[in-house]
Every structure is written in C-alpha cells, then in structure tokens.
N, C-alpha and C positions, 0 to 999 in steps of 0.2 A: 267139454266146453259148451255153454248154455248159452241163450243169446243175451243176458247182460254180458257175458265175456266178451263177445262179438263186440256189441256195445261201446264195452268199456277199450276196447282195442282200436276201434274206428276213431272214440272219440281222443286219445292219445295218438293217435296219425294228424286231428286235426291241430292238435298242439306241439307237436311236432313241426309241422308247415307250417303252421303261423309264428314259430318262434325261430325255423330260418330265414322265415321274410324279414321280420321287425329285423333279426340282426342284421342280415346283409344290407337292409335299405340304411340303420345306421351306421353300418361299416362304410360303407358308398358318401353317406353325408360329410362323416368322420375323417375319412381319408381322399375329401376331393382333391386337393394339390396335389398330392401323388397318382391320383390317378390321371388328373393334367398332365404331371412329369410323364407318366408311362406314355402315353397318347405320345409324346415328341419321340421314344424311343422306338415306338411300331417299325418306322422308317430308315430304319439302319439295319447295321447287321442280322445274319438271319441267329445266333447269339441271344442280342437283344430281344429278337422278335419270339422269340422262346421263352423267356424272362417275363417277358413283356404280357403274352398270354396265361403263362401260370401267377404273375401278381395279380392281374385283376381277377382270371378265377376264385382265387383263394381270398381276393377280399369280399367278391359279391355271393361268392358260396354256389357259383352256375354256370359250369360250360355250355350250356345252354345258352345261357343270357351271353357271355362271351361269343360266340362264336354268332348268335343273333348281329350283336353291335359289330362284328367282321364283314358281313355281310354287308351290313349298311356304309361299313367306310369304302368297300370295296366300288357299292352302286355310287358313293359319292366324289368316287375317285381320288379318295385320300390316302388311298391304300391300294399295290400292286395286288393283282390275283397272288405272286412268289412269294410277297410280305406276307399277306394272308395264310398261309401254307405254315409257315413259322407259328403264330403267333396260334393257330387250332394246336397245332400239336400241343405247344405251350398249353393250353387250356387243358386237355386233358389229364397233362399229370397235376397242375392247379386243383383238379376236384376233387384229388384224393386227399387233400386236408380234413373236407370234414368227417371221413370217414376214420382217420385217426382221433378226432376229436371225441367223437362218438362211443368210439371202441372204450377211453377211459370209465365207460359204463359198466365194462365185465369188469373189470379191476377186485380180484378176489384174494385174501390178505391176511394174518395177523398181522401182520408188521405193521407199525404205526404210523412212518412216513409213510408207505405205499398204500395205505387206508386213505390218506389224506389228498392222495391224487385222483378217488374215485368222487364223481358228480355231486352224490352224493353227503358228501362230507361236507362239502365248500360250494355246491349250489346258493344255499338258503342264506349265505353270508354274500355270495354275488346279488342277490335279486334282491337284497336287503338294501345294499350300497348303491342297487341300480334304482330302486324306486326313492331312493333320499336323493339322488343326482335327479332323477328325470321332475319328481316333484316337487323338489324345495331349491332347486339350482334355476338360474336365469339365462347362466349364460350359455350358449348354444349345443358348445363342445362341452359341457358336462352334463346336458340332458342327451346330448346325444350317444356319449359314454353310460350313462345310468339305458339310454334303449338300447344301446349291444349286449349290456350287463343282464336286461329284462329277457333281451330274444332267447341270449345262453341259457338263461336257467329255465324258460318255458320248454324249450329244445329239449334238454335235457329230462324234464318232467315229462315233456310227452315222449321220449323215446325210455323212460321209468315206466311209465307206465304200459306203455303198448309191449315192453318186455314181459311185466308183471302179467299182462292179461294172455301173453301167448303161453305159460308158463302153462295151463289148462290141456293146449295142443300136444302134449308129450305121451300122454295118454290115450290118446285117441287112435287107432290103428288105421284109420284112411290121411290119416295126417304123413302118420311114420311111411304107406304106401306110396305116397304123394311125391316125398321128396327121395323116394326110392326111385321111382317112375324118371324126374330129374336130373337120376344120374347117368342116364344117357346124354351125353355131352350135347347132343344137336337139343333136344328137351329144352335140357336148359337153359342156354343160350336163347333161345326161342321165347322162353320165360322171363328172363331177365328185358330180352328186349322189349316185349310184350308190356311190362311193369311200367318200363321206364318211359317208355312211349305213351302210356297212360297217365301217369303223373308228370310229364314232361322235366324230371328231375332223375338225374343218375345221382345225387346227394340223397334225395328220399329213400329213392328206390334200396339202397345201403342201407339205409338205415334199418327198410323194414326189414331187409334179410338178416341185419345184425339181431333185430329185436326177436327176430325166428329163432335166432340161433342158441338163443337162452333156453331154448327150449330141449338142446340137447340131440336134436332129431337129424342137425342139417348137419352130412358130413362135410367134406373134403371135396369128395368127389362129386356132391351136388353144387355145391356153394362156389366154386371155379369156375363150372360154364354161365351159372347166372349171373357172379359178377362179369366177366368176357360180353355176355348178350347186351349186361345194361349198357355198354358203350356205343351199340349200333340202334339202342331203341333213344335216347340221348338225340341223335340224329334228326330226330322230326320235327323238332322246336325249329331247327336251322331249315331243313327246307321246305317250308309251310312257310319261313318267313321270305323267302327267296323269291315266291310268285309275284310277278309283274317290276321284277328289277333288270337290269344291265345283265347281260351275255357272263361279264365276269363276274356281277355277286351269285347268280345262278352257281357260276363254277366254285365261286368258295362254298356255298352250302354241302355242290358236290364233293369238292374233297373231304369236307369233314366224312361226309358217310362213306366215303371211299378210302378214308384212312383206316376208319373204325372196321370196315368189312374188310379191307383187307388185312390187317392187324387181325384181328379176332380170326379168321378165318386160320391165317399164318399159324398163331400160336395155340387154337384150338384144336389141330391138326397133333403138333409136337406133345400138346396135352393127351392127346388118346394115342400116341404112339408110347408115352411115360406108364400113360395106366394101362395101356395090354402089354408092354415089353417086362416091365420093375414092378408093377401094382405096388409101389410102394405103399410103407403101412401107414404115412401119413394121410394118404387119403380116406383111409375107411375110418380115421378118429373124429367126433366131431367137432364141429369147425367152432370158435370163438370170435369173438368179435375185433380181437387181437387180430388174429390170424387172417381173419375179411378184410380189413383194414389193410395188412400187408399183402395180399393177393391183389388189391384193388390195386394199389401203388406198382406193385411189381410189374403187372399184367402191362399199365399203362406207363410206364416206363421202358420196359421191353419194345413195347410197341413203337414208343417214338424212336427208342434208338435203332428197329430194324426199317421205319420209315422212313428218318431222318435223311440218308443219303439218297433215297430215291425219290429225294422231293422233286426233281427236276420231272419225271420219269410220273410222277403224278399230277406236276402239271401239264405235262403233254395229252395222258390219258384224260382228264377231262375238259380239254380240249374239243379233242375228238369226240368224245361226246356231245358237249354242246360245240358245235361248230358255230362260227362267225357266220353273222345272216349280212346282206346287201346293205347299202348305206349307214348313217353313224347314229348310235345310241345317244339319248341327251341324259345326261348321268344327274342325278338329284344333291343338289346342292345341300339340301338338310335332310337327312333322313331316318324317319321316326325310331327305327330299330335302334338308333344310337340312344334313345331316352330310356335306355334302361339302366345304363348310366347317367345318370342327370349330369355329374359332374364333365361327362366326356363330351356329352350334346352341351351343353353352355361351352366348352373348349369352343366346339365346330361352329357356332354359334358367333363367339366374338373371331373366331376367325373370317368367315364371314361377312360380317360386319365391315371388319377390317379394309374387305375387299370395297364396299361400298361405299365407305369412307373415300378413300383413294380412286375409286373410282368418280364420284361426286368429286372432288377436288381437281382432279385431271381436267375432266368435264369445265369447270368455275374459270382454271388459268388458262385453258381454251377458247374460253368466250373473250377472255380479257384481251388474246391476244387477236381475236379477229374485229375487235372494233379497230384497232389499230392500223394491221393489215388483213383485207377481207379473202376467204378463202373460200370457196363453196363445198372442198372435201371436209374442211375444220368446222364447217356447219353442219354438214351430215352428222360426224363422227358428236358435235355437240348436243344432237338431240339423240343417236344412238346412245347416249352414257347416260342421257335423262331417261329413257327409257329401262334401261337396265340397272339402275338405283331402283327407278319403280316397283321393276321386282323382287330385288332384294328386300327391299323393303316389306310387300305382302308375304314373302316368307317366312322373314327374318318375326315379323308381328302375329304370325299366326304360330311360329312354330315358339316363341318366347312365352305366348301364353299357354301351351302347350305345358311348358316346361315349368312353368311358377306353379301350375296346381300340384305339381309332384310335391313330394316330401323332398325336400333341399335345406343346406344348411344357410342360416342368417344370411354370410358371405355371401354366397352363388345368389341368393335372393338381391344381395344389395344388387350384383353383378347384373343380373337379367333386369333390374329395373332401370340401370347406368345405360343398357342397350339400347332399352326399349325406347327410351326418353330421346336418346342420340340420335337414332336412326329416323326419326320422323324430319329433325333438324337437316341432317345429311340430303335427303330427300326434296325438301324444300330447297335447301343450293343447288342442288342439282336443277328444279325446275329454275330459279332465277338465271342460272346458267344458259338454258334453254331460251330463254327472256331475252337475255341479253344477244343472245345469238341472233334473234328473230330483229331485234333492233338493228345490230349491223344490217342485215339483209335488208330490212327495210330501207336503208340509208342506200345500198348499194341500187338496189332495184328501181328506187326511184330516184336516184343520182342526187340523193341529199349531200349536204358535206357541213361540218360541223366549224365553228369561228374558230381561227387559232387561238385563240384565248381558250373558249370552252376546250378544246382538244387538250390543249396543254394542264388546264386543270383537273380535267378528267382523267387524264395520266396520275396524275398527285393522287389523285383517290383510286387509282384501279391499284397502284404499286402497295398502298396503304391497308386494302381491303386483299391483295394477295397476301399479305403478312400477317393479318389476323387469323386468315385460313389455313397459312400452315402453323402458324400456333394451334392454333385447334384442334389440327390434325394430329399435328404431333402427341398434343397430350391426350387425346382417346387414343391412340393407338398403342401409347406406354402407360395409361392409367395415370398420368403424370399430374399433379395439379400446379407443379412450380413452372410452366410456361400456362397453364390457366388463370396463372393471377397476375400475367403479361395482358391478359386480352380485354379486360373490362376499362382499365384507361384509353386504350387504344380503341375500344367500341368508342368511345366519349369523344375522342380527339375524330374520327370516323364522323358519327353526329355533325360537329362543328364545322367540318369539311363540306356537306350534303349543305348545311343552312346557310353557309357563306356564298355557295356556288348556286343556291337557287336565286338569294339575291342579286349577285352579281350577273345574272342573268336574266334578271328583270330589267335592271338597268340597261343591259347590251338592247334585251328589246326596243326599250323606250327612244334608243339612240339609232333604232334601224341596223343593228349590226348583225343580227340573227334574222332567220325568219321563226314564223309562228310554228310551222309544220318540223324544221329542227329541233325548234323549243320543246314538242310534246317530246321528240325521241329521246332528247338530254333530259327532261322530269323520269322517265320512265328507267332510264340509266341507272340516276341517281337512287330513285326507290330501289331499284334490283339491289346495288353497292350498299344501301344501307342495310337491306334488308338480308344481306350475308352477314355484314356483319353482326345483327340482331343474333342470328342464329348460331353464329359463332362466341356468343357470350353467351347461349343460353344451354351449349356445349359445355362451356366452361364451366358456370355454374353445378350443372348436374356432377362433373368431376370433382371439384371442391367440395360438394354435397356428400358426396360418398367416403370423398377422405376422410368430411365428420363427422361421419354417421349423422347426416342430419339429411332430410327432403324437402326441406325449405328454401327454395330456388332463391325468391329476393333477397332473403336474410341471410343469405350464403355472399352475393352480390354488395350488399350492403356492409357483410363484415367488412369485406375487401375493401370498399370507400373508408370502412373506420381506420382503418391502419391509413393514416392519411400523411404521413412522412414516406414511406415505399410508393403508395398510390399518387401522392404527388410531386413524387421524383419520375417516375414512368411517365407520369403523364405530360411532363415537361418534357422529358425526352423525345416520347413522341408528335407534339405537337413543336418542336424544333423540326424535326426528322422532315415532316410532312407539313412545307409550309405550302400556300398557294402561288403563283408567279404575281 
C-alpha cells in the first residue's frame, strides 16, 4: 500500500462522514413531527423510553448526538435521571442500523435479485433521483428527500471506496501482524474505544472496521473486542458535554459510560471464556461485513437486556458517585445540547414559550384585579411575573436565533419565526401589567380614588381587554387562528372604548368631578388597556400569518376587515357585549 492508497482511503473516510452528516441532518428535517411525537413519549413507560431512544438514534444516525440531547433534557429538567437510563439503552441498540446499512456493501452474488440489493447496483439511480429532488423540486420535503437520497449514496461511495483502497493492506505483513496483535481481547477493546473516541462516532468507527474487513485480514476473533471497545469510546461525546450542568445530567452522561463499561466488560469477560474453553472455528474465519453488523447488534442487544433490570441498581451507583452537593441547582430552561436536534430544541422552545405566554397573562388578570381591590402581595407577585417574562424572553431570543441558523425544514422555520415575533408581544403585556400595577399603588399610597363613573367604565374595558387576552392566549398556545380572527374586531371595539372614555373624561374634568392628579393615573390606565390590546392583535396577526404562509402582518389584518359580513357580525357583537354605563 503506497501513499496515494493511504490518500485515497483518508479521502473516502471524508466522504463517508460527510455523507452521514448530510443524511442524518436531512433525516432530522424530514422527520421533525415524529421526532416531536417521540419527545412527548420520553416521559412514560421505561417500554417507550427504549423506543423512544432507539427512534431517534436510528433517525439521526448518533448515539452520541442522542445521549448528548439526554443530557440536556436531564439539565433542563424535562426528563428524570430513571427516564434517561431508558432512553441511553434505547440509543445504543438505535446505532446498530447503520451498521446493517452498511454491511449491504459486501453483498457478494450471482443471483440477480441479491446483486440488486448491493449499493452498488442502485446507488447511481438514488443520487440521480436525489439530485433532480434537491435541484429542480421547491418544495421542502422533496429537497429534503433528494438530501438523504445525496447523503446515502456519498456514504455509500465513500465506504466504496475506502474498501477499494484498504484492499492494498492484505498484502502487507505488519497489517496482517497488527490485527493479530488485536486479538487479544483487552487490545482490542482498547482499539475500538480509542477509534471511536477519536471520531466521536461508533457509526464511523464500523464502518471503517467494515471497510477493513474487505480486506480479508480482520478475523472473528479480532473484530469482536473492537466492536465491544467502540461502545465505551462512544462515551466521550456525552461526558465532555456534561461539564458545567446539574448533579443529574452529570449522572446521565455517567451512566451511559457506566452501561457501556459494564456491558462490555460483562460480555468481554464471557467472550474469552467461549474462546479458551470452545475456540470455536468461527472465530479464526474472517470476519464480513455481514457478520460486523450482526456482532454490533448482538453485543448491544445483549447488553441492554443483561442491563435492563439493573437499571434501578445503576441508578443508585451513580448516585454514589456524584453525590448531591448543599443547596439547589438552577436547572437550564434551554439547553444547547438539545440543538442537535433542531426539531426537539424548537419542541422545548414553544414549550417554553408557552410557559411565558401564561405566565404574562396571569401577570395582566393580576394587574386587573388589583385596580379593583388593591393588594400589596398581588403587587409583588405582579412585578415578579414581569420580571420573569423578561427572562424568558432573552432566552427564548437568543436561543431561537441560535436555532434559525441550523439547517431546518420550511415548517420549523415558519415555527421559530411565529415565536420569535410572539414573545417580544408577550413581553410587552407583561410590562404594561407592571404599569398597571404601579398605578394601583400609586392611587393607594397617595389615597387617590377614582369617580364612580370612571371606575365603573374602566370595569367595561378592563373585562373587554381580559377577553382579548385569552383569545390570544388561546390561539398561540394551540397554533389556533379561528379564535385569532375573534381579536381584530374586538381590538376595534377596545379602541372605541379608550376614545369615548377619554372624552367623557374631559368633560367630568370640566365639571369638577375628577381631579387633575386622577386624571393623569386614568390616561395612563387607559394607554396600558389599549396597548394590550395592540399587542394582542399583533399576536393574532402573526398566527393568521403562518396559517398562510404569508409574513405580511397588515395584509393578514386587513384580509380579516375584507371578509366584512364575519368581521361585522363580531364586531356588533362585541360592541353590544361591552357597552359603557
């Protein structure tokens, strides 16, 4: 082997890797709803959580990257340390997909259907159908389908050719010495992890031993402990991302490596009592890519099901390990680890959201209710919830744009833009909320009191302005846009409410019925009540917006006034509903 072999071997490892990325990032686009769906099943049965773990490995092609986003649901507290435990095993046997994937490479044949199930045959008709999808298609899902169709057959070409170029190493007698040296069970284990820990992929790492194996050289008895090792070199992605999280995502990383070492240890143990007791002859045959494939699966198969009952028994042990430190951890509301699933970080994301939404709104019928009757704990508790929108808010804005640069499908794009737009709205109620709050006080502290008249009208619009708030709520919270096109009459009738009551307040002035100094506290009332409502039609808008695929906020507003038999039945209704005394 010459060094263009070398060459040409490195440069098929890098199309290799670049043809699992492109697929799994399109698989990931591909199949974002299900991976949504999977995300609600974490949290059930430990069944599911097994399921749960091997779907997503096997769509994103990385226990790695799996057991990564564990970690962070763990630090985000969306997930128990015991869920976690499930959902790693589940990952492990997930990665033995692509290693049958793969395997269809030796596929050695006359027969003419089993010719046809090798890469080779039906490559060049996939990358054909993948580059007329990804280049001449518009719409999402079939450029997205033409880039898994590209990734496969790059994949495949570079595990073609990094075969073809190992095919040199057969002849070489420090080669054949190499994977002799190997077969000493601890060796290779040692190797395997070594691999895997360096490319941070136990899918590469297969592959390259698959593409060794073309070569004739790797037996049985070598090829067992490497694959067994790449399970605990696999391990490093997860606790490298562990540093600086929560007590418990620390311990999900631990158990991964503590499944994996104790699995491989267990069964590497039973493996060199098979080959000194039986030296069965299948180990001294060499090994195929077939037969890697099914070693990989077995191994980690075996593995979960001698694990599987001692999960409780492992999560005690790394307990004990990391012990619980003195006072309480603050667990991370978004956490980046989850973005290597886009689709599962936009999940966490509008969930989220959600929280802030509802909490902004709590906040708003808070304020309403302390101009009414004034409370000084309902005053605290109404600038704590402005407070705490606040943050949500710089999170929710820094971690959405985070997530728009990823590769994402259309959908999740429209999705993240529907948030983005929301949450600044959400944000702003909250502080008018605060506003509001700050007027009571001020009415209390300096023993203002408002004309029965204004009180009683300012009722008419505090009840009017609670009702467009949970319209609004309602529909970002269910993506809803048929209570969104409740809100734009009701902004209108809102308006009308704000400019009757500012004049009718001019007049109380003129007649001595108010003072000046209640006068500015009821102007500033008023402004807060309008300016929820603003906010909550500009809610609406963005919901309608997305329904039509369209980002045209007034023109979305304005359709709604065109339908003006619906829009001026609403708005009779509500300007019955909400008269003034």
């Amino acid at each position: 082997m010459d060094i263009f072999d070398l060459l040409t071997m490195i440069g098929g490892l890098c199309l290799f890797l670049f043809g699992m990325n492109v697929m799994g990032q399109a698989l990931e686009r591909r199949a974002g709803n299900s991976l949504r769906g999977l995300l609600e099943k974490m949290t059930t049965n430990r069944a599911a959580g097994l399921l749960t773990g091997l779907g997503i490995t096997a769509v994103i092609q990385s226990s790695s990257a799996t057991t990564v986003m564990v970690v962070g649901f763990v630090n985000s507290g969306l997930m128990t340390l015991k869920q976690a435990i499930n959902v790693i095993m589940g990952a492990n046997i997930g990665t033995t997909v692509t290693a049958w994937v793969l395997s269809l490479a030796g596929i050695d044949s006359t027969n003419l259907f089993v010719r046809l199930l090798k890469p080779s045959s039906f490559t060049p008709i996939l990358a054909l159908i993948g580059i007329i999808f990804f280049m001449f298609c518009k719409n999402t899902k079939k450029r997205d389908t033409g880039a898994i169709l590209l990734g496969f057959a790059t994949l495949m070409s570079g595990m073609q050719t990094m075969s073809d170029a190992a095919s040199g190493l057969s002849g070489i007698p420090a080669f054949r010495e190499l994977f002799l040296l190997f077969q000493n069970p601890v060796l290779g284990a040692l190797a395997g992890a070594i691999l895997t820990a360096i490319l941070q992929s136990s899918s590469a790492s297969i592959g390259i031993l698959q593409a060794l194996a073309a070569t004739g050289q790797v037996s049985y008895r070598a090829a067992i402990p490497i694959v067994m090792g790449q399970n605990i070199g696999t391990c490093l992605t997860a606790m490298l991302s562990a540093i600086g999280t929560t007590k418990n995502a620390k311990r999900a990383a631990m158990v991964h490596l503590a499944f994996n070492v104790t699995g491989t240890a267990a069964l590497l143990t039973v493996f060199c009592i098979i080959k000194r007791l039986f030296s069965p002859a299948l180990l001294h045959a060499p090994a195929s890519s077939l037969g890697i494939a099914a070693a990989h699966s077995a191994f980690n198969v075996l593995c979960t099901l001698l694990m599987l009952p001692l999960a409780g028994l492992l999560e005690k042990l790394v307990c004990q390990l990391i012990p619980d430190s003195a006072g309480t951890e603050k667990k991370s509301e978004l956490d980046e680890r989850l973005l290597a699933a886009p689709p599962i970080a936009l999940e966490r994301c509008r969930m989220v959201a959600s929280k802030m939404a509802v909490c902004a709104a709590n906040g708003f019928k808070d304020s309403l209710s302390v101009i009414e009757t004034y409370s000084p704990g309902l005053v605290e508790g109404i600038f704590a919830a402005e407070e705490q929108t606040d943050h949500y808010e710089d999170i929710l804005g820094t971690y959405l744009v985070k997530l728009s640069a990823l590769p994402i499908s259309s959908a999740d794009s429209r999705e993240a833009a529907r948030l983005l737009k929301s949450i600044g709205d959400f944000e702003r109620i909250s502080d008018h909320a605060a506003s509001i709050a700050a007027s009571a006080k001020e009415l209390q502290e300096k023993n203002y009191s408002l004309s029965p008249s204004a009180q009683a009208e300012l009722a008419v619009l505090s009840r009017a302005t609670g009702e467009i708030l949970d319209l609004a709520l309602s529909a970002f919270l269910q993506n809803d846009a048929t209570p969104a096109e409740r809100i734009e009459p009701l902004s209108q009738v809102i308006d009308r409410l704000k400019e009757t009551m500012r004049t009718r307040h001019i007049l109380r002035l003129q007649k001595n019925q108010c003072s000046i100094e209640t006068g500015f506290i009821l102007s500033d009332l008023l402004t807060d009540l309008s300016r929820v409502s603003d906010h909550c039609s500009n809610i609406a808008g963005c919901i309608i917006d997305m329904a039509a695929g369209n980002l045209n906020l007034h023109e979305s507003l304005r359709a709604v006034k065109r339908d003006s038999e619906t829009y001026a039945a609403l708005f009779a209704h509500f300007s019955d509903k909400y008269q003034l005394p």
